[in-house]
SELUM-527443 format. One line per 5 residues: number of its first residue (from 1); their letters; for each residue x negated, y, z of C-alpha. Coordinates in nm, 2 decimals, decimal comma, always signed. Example, Ala and Ser with C-alpha at 12.3 -4.5 7.8 and 13.67 -1.06 7.14 Angstrom:
1> AS> -1,23:-0,45:+0,78; -1,37:-0,11:+0,71
REM end
This chain:
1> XXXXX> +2,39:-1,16:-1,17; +2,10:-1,32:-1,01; +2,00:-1,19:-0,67; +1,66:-1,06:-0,66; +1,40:-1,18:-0,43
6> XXXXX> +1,29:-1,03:-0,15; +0,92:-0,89:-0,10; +0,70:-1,13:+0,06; +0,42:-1,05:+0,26; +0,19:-1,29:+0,45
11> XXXXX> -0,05:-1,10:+0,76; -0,36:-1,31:+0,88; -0,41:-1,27:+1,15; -0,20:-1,26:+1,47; -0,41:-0,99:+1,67
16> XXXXX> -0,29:-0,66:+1,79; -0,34:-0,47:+1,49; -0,22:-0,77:+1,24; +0,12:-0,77:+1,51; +0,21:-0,41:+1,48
21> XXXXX> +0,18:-0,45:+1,09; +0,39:-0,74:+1,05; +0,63:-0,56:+1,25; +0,64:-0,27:+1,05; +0,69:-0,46:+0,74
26> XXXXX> +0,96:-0,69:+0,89; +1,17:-0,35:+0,98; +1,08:-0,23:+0,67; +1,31:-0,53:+0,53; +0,97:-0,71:+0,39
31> XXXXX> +1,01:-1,09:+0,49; +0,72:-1,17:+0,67; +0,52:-1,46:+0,77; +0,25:-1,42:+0,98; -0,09:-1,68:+1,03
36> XXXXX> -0,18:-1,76:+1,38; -0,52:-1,96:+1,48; -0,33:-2,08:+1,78; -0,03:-2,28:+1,75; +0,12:-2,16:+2,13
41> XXXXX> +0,08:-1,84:+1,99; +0,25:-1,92:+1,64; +0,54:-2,10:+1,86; +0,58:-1,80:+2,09; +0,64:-1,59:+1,81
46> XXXXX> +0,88:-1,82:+1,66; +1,11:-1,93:+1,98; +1,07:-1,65:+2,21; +1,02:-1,33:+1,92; +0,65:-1,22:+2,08
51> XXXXX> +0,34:-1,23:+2,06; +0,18:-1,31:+2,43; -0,17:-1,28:+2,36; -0,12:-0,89:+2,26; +0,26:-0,74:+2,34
56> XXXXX> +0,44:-0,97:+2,55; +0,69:-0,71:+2,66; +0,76:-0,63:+2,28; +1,05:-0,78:+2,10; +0,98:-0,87:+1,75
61> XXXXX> +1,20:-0,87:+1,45; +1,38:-1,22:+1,44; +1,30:-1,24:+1,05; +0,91:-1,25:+1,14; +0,82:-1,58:+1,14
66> XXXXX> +0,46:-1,74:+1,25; +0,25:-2,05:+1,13; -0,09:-2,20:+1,15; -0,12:-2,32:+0,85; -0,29:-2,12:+0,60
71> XXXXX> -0,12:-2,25:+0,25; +0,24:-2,21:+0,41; +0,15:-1,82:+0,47; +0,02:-1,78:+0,15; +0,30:-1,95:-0,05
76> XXXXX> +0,51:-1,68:-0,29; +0,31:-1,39:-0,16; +0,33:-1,04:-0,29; +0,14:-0,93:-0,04; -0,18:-1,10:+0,18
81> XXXXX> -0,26:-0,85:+0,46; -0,56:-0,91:+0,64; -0,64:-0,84:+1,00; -0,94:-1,00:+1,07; -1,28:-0,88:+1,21
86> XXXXX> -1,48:-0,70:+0,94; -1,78:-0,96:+1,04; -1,62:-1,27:+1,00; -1,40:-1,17:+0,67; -1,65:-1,34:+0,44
91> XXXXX> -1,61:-1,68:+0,63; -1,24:-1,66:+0,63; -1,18:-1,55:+0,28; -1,42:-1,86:+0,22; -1,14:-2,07:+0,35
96> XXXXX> -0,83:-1,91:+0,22; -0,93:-1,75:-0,13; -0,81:-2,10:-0,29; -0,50:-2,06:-0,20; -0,47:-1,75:-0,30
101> XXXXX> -0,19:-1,71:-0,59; -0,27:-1,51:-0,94; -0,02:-1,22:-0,87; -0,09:-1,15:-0,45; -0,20:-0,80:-0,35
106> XXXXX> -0,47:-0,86:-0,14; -0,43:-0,55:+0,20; -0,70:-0,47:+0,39; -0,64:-0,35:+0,73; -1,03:-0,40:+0,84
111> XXXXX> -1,28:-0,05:+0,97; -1,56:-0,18:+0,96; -1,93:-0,26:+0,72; -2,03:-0,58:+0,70; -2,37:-0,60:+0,87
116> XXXXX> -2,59:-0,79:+0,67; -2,49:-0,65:+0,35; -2,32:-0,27:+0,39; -2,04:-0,38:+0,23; -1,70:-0,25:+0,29
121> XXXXX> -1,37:-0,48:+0,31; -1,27:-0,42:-0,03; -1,57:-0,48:-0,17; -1,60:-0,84:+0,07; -1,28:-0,93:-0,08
126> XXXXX> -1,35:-0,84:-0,42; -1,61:-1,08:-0,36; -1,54:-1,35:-0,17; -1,24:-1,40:-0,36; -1,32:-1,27:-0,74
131> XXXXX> -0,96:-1,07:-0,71; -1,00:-0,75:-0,93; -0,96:-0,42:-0,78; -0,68:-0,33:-0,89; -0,53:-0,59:-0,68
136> XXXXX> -0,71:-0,47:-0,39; -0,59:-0,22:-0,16; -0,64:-0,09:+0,22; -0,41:+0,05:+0,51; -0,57:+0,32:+0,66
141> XXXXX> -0,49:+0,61:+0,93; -0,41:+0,72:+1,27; -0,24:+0,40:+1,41; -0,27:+0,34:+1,75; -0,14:-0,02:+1,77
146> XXXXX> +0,01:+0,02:+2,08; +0,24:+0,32:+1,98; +0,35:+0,16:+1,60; +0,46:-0,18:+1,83; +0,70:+0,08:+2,04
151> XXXXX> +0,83:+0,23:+1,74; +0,68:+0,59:+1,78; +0,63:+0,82:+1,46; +0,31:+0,74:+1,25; +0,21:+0,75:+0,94
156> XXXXX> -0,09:+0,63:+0,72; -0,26:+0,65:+0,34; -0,24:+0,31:+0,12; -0,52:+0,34:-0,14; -0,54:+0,13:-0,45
161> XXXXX> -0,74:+0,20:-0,75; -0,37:+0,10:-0,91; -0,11:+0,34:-0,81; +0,16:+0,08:-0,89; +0,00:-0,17:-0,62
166> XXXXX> +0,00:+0,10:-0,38; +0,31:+0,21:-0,47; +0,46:-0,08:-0,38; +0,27:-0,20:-0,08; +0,38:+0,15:+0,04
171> XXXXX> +0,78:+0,11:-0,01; +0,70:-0,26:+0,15; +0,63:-0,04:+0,47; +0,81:+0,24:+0,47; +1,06:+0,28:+0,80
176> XXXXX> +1,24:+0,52:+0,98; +0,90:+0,59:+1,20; +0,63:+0,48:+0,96; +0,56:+0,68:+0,67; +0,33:+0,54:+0,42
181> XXXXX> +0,13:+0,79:+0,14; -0,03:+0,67:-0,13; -0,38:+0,73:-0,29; -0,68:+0,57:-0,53; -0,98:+0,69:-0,33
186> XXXXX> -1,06:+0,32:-0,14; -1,42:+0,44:-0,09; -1,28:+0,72:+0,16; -1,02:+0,57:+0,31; -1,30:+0,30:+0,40
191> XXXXX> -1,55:+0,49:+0,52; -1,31:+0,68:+0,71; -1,21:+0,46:+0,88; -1,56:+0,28:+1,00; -1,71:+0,59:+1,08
196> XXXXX> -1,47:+0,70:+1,31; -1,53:+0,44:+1,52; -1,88:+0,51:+1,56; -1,78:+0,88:+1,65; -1,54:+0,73:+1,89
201> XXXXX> -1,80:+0,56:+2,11; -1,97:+0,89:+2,07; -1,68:+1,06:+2,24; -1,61:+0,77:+2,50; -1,96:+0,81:+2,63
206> XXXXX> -1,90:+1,19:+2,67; -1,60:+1,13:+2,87; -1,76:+0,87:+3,10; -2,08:+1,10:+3,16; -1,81:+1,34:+3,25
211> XXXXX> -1,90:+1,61:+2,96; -1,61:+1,83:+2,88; -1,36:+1,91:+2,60; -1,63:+2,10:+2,44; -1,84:+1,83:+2,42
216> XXXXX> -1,61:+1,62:+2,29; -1,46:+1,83:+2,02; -1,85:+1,87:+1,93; -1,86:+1,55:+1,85; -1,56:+1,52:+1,67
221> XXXXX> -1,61:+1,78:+1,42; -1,97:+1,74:+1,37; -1,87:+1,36:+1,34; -1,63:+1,42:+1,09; -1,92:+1,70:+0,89
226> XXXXX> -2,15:+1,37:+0,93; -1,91:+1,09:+0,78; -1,79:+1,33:+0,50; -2,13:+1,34:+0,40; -2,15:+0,98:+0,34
231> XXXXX> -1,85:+0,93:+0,17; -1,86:+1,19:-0,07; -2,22:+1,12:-0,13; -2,05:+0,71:-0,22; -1,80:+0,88:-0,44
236> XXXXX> -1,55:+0,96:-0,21; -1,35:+1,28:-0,26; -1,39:+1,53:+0,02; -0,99:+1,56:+0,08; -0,99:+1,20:+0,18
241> XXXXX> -1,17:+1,27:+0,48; -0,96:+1,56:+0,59; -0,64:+1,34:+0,57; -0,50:+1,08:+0,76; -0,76:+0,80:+0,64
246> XXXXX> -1,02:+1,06:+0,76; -0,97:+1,32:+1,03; -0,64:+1,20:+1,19; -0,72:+0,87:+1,22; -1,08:+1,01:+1,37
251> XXXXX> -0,86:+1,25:+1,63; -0,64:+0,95:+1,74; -0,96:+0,72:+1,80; -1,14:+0,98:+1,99; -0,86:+1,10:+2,15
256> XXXXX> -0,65:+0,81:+2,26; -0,73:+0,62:+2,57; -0,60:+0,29:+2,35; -0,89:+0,35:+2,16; -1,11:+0,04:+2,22
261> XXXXX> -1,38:+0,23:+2,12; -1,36:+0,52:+2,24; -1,28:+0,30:+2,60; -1,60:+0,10:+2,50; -1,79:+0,46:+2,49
266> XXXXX> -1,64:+0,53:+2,85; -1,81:+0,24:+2,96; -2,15:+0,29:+2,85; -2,11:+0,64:+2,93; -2,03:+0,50:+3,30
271> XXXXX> -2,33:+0,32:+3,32; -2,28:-0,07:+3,16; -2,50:-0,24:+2,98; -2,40:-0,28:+2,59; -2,26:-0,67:+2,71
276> XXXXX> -2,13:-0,53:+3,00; -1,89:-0,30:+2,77; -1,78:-0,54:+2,60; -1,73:-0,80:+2,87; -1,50:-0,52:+3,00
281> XXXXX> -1,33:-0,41:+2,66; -1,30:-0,80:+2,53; -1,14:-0,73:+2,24; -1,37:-0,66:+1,87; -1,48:-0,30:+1,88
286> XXXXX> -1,60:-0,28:+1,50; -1,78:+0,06:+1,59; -2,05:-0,15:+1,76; -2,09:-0,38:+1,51; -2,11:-0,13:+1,20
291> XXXXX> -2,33:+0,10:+1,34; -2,67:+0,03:+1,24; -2,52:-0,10:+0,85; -2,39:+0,27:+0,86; -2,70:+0,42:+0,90
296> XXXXX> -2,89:+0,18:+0,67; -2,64:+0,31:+0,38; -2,68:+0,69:+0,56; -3,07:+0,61:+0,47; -3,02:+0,47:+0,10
301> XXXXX> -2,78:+0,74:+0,01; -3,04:+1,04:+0,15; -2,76:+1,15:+0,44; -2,81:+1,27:+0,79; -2,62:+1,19:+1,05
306> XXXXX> -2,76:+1,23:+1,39; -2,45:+1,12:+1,56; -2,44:+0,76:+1,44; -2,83:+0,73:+1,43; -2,82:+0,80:+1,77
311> XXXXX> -2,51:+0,55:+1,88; -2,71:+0,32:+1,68; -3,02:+0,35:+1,86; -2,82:+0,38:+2,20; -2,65:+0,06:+2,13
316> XXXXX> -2,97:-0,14:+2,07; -3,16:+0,03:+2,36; -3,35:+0,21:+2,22; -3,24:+0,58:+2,37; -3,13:+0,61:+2,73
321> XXXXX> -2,84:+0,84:+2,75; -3,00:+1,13:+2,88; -3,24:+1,06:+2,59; -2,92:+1,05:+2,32; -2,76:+1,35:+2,47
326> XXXXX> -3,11:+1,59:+2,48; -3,16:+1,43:+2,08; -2,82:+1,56:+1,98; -2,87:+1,93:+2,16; -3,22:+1,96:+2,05
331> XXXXX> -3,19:+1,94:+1,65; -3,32:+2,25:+1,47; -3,07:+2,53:+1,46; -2,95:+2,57:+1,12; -2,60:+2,73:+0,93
336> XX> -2,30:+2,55:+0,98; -2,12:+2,44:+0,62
REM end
């Protein structure tokens, strides 16, 4: 009897988030091959088992291997899972979608909205790369990449408008301390996930003007009334946003002090400039970058949200934060639904 072949997956690329997802797939007995821009980095994880640019103290599975060459990752691949910044997807798909093979489920791990167009990932991939949706599908939740590297209990929604593809991306990355659900509602899971961040810096500059819990939770659960709002008003169903792709993954960014954005939040809320913040966070913080393309589809849908408009505004200079704070306190009393 012929022995069956194991599930390949391919992650591009070799950043924190892209690291703690190979790893999960490599304990979840998925072979994995991961594509590294640098080739130090792409040896490290092949000779030594670790990725120095993100976890250098964390062992990786020996299986996971590591190349920088694009065609090599992508050969025999079930499964392309991408880990790239939501801004610069286009230009890499642009690169990669050739090689690309007929049958590859295409993963998107990205939480952001593409600036100049409002698009989501799926709907950049779907693009760039003319892969239908079905074959299209996103990783979304309450994963802290830090904690999933040490092997702590997590779980997270794979959405696919095909069950089957989720399905099977979801027994690809199911362990003993990762547990995968399934669903077909992309559109939430998406906006879920980009919003969140934008409530996150929210919550971040709370904490560094030294506002309290109350505050804080404010924010939160307004934040999550706000990017409800959006989605459902896209076509999202309103459950989404109370699950994991929706208010857990918001509570873990707010919460979390390996939040980048809520840390990025901190900062301005301590007094940096917008390049000072990031100078100090130096790694992509996707809540800065979709802000304004959230409220631009907040505007063409007819939605309110004072929360992001005001990040928004505070990240271009617009407000002060004195300014932001007395906008948010002094909108019109009105029911709460």
């Amino acid at each position: 009897m012929p022995q069956q072949r194991s599930v390949r997956a391919a992650v591009f690329s070799a950043g924190s988030w892209g690291t703690a997802v190979a790893k999960i797939l490599a304990d979840a007995g998925t072979s994995v091959i991961m594509h590294a821009r640098r080739s130090e980095i792409a040896d490290a994880i092949n000779t030594q088992h670790r990725n120095p640019g993100y976890f250098p103290d964390v062992e990786l599975p020996a299986a996971l291997t590591a190349t920088t060459d694009p065609a090599a990752a992508l050969s025999g691949a079930d499964f392309l899972v991408l880990s790239v910044p939501a801004q610069t997807l286009r230009a890499n798909l642009a690169a990669w979608a050739p090689r690309i093979e007929g049958d590859t489920v295409i993963v998107s791990l990205m939480k952001g909205i593409e600036q100049r167009t409002g698009l989501r990932a799926s709907q950049i991939i779907i693009e760039a790369t003319g892969v239908p949706a079905e074959r299209v599908a996103v990783l979304s939740g309450p994963n802290l990449a830090r904690e999933i590297v040490d092997g702590q209990p997590a779980a997270a929604t794979v959405a696919c408008p095909d069950e089957d593809s989720a399905r099977r991306f979801q027994q690809a990355c199911r362990t003993s301390s990762f547990r995968p659900y399934t669903s077909t509602d992309v559109t939430g899971c998406e906006l879920g996930g980009a919003v969140k961040n934008v409530i996150a810096l929210a919550v971040g500059i709370a904490s560094g003007m030294g506002l309290g819990h109350n505050a804080q939770a404010v924010l939160i659960t307004r934040g999550l009334a706000e990017t409800t709002r959006l989605a459902v008003a896209m076509g999202a169903h309103p459950a989404t946003l109370a699950g994991l792709a929706g208010l857990g993954d918001l509570v873990a960014t707010c919460s979390s002090p390996l939040s980048r954005n809520r840390t990025f939040g901190t900062h301005l809320g301590r007094g940096l400039t917008v390049a000072e913040a990031t100078a100090a966070t130096r790694q992509t913080t996707e809540g800065v970058k979709s802000a304004e393309a959230i409220c631009a589809l907040a505007r063409a849908h007819g939605v309110e949200m004072p929360i992001t408009d005001v990040i928004s505004a505070l990240l271009h200079e617009k407000v002060t934060l004195d300014e932001a704070t007395a906008a948010l306190m002094q909108r019109p009393a009105k029911p709460e639904r």
